[in-house]
N, C-alpha and C positions, 0 to 999 in steps of 0.2 A: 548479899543475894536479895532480892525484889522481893516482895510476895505479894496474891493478888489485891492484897488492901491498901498498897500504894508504901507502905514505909520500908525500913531496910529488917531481913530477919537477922537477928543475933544467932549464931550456933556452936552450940558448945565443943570445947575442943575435943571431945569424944565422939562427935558427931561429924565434926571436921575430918578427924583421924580415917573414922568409916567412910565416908566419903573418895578421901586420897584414895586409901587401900583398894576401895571400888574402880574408882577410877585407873588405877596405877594395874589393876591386874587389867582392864580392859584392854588396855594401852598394850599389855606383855607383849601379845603374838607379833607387835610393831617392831620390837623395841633391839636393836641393834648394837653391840658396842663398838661400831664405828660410825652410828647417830651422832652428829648433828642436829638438837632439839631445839624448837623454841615453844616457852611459854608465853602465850598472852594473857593479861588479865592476871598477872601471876601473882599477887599480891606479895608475900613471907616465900613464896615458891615453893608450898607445900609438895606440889607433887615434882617437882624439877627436883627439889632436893630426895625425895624417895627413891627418885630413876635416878640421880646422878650419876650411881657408882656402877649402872648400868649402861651409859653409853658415853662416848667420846664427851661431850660439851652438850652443857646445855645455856641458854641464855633465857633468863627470866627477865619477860620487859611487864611493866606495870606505870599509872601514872602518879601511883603515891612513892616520893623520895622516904618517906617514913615509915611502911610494909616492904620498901626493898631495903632499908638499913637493917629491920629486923630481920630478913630474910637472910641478908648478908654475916649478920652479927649469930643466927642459927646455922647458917654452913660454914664459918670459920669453928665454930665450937666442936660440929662433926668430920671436922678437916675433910670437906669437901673442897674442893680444888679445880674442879672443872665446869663450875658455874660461876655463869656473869652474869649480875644484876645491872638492868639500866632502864632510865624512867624513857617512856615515850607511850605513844597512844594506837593502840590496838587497829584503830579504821586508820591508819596512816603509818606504816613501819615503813624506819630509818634501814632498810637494807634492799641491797641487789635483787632483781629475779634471781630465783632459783636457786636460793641461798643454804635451806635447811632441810636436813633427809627426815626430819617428821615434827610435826605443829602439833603443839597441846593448847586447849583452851578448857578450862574446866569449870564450871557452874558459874558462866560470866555474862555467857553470851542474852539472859534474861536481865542483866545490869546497864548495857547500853541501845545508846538511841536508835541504830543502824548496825543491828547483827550482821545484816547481809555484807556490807561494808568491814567489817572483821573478818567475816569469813574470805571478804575476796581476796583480802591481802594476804590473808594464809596461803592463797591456792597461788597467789602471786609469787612469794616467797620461796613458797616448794617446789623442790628439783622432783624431776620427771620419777614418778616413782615412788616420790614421799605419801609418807602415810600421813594424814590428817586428823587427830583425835577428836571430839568434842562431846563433853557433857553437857548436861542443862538439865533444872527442874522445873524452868518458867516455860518448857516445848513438849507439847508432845513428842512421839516417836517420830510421827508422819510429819508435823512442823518441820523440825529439826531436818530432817531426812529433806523436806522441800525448801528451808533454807539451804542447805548446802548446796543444792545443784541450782537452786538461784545463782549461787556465787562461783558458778563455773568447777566443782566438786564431781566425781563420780561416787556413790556410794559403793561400800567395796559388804560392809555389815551392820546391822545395826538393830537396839534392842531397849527395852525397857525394862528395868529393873526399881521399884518402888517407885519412886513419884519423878524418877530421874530419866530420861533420855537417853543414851549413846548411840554414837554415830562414828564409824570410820570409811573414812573417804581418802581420794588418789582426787590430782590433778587430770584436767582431761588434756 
């Protein structure tokens, strides 16, 4: 994650964990088990792996082949079985329109060059309907809230909770 001073913040896996957890209950009212997920930015795929057992499939995409081994090497251990990890890049996914019933991005979107460009692919990707997750601690509420409908997003809720953002949005 970014912080304003320009380097990367380290955060400890207790902080990680509260985070998920945060996120993952934001996500619940989403959250289907006949979802269709995808992660972007998914690093270990901490939160893909917490919903796994909660919806149909999820796919964790990330550009490090070395945070998806570990992610992989953590859901074979929790015999998770309905997640796929694969490397590729968040402003460019390797999939069809209207591919997945709901898009997670979780404390990423202040890591790259062109948010807007992540988010559009999201809304590219999601079938009419799908729900759209996104945290962030490097946006405001109202940031966030106006990236997304930069990138063609309807906001459906959204709120701040400590220094974090969330946002749930639908495709228009």
């Amino acid at each position: 994650m970014n912080n304003p001073g320009g380097g990367v913040t380290v955060m400890s896996e207790e902080t990680v964990t509260a985070a998920v957890r945060e996120f993952c209950g934001y996500a619940e009212p989403e959250l289907d088990l006949e979802d269709v997920c995808l992660e972007v930015r998914a690093g270990a795929a901490e939160v893909g792996r917490a919903l796994a057992r909660r919806v149909r499939h999820i796919t964790a995409l990330d550009e490090s082949l070395e945070a998806l081994a570990d992610g992989k090497r953590r859901a074979d251990r929790d015999a998770l079985t309905n997640i796929t990890f694969q490397r590729g890049d968040a402003a460019a996914l390797p999939y069809l329109d209207r591919t997945f019933t709901l898009l997670l991005c979780n404390d990423a979107l202040g890591t790259v060059a062109d948010p807007v460009a992540v988010l559009r692919e999201l809304v590219r990707v999601s079938r009419p309907g799908a729900g759209i997750v996104v945290a962030d601690p490097d946006f405001s509420e109202a940031d966030l809230c106006a990236l997304v409908v930069a990138a063609g997003g309807e906001i459906k809720r959204s709120k701040t909770s400590g220094s974090r953002a969330f946002v749930h949005a639908t495709a228009h």
